[in-house]
C-alpha positions in Angstrom: 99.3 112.8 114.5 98.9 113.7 111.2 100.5 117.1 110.9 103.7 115.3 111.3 103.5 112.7 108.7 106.0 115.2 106.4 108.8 114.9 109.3 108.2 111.2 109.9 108.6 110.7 106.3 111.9 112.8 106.3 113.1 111.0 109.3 112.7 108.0 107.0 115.4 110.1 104.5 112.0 110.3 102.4 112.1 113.4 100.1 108.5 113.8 100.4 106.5 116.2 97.7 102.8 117.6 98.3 99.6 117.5 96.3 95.8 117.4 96.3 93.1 117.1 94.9 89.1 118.1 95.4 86.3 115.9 96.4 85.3 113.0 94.1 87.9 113.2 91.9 89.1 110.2 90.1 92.3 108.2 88.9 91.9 105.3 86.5 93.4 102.0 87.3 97.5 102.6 86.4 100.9 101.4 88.1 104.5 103.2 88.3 108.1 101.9 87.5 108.4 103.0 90.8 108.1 102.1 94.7 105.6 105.0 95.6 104.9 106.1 99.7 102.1 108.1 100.1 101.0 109.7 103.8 97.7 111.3 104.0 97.9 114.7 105.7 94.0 115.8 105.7 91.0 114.2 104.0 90.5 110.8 102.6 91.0 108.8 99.9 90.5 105.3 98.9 92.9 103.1 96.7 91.6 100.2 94.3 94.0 96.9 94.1 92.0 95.4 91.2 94.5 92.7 90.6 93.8 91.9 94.3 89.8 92.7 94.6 91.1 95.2 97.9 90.2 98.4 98.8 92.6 100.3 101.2 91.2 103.3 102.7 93.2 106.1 103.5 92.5 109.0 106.2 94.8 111.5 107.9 97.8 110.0 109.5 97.4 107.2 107.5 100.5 105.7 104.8 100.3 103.2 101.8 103.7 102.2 100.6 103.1 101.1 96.9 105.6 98.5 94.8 106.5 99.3 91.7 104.1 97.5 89.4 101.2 97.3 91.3 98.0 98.4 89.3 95.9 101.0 91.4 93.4 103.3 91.3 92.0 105.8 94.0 88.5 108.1 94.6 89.2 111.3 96.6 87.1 111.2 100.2 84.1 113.9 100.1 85.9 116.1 101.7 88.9 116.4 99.8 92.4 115.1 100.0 96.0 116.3 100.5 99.3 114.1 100.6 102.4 114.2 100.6 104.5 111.3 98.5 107.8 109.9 97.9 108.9 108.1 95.1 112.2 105.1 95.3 113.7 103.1 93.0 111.5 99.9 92.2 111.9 96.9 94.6 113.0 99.4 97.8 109.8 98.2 99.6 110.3 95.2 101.5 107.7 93.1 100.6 103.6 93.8 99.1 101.3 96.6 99.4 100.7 97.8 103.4 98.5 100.3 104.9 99.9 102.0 108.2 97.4 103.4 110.7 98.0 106.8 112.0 100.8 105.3 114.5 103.8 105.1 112.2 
């Protein structure tokens, strides 16, 4: 459900914060000091792992929890995108980059 992904991440003692952006826009490739959780609330966007040749597509519902260090870019969805993310201290994410499904 993903009108509920803010809760679920506060449930997770997440302090979730909101933004979006229009159709088509663009980041470049980058990476953060920090462990970064984002959860898709409407739209789409898709994230570029160019150190690992992946694209991870991400819809409403859907979450990408993001170690520190890991290079990424992303293309907003045609429709548009809003998410809400949460940033922890590097190395809080157990283990590498994972998409969740709708059904976390």
């Amino acid at each position: 459900m993903p009108n509920d992904v803010g809760q679920r991440l506060r449930d997770e003692r997440l302090e979730p914060v909101g933004w979006a952006n229009n159709p088509g826009e663009r980041y470049a490739a980058h990476e953060h000091p920090y462990d970064k959780v984002i959860a898709v609330q409407r739209g789409a966007i898709r994230f570029g792992l160019p150190e690992r040749h992946e694209v991870i597509e991400l819809a409403a519902g859907d979450r990408l929890d993001l170690p520190a260090g890991t290079i990424h870019d992303a293309l907003v969805g045609s429709t548009g995108v809003a998410c809400l993310e949460a940033h922890l201290p590097a190395g809080t994410l157990d283990g590498p980059v994972r998409r969740t499904s709708g059904t976390w």
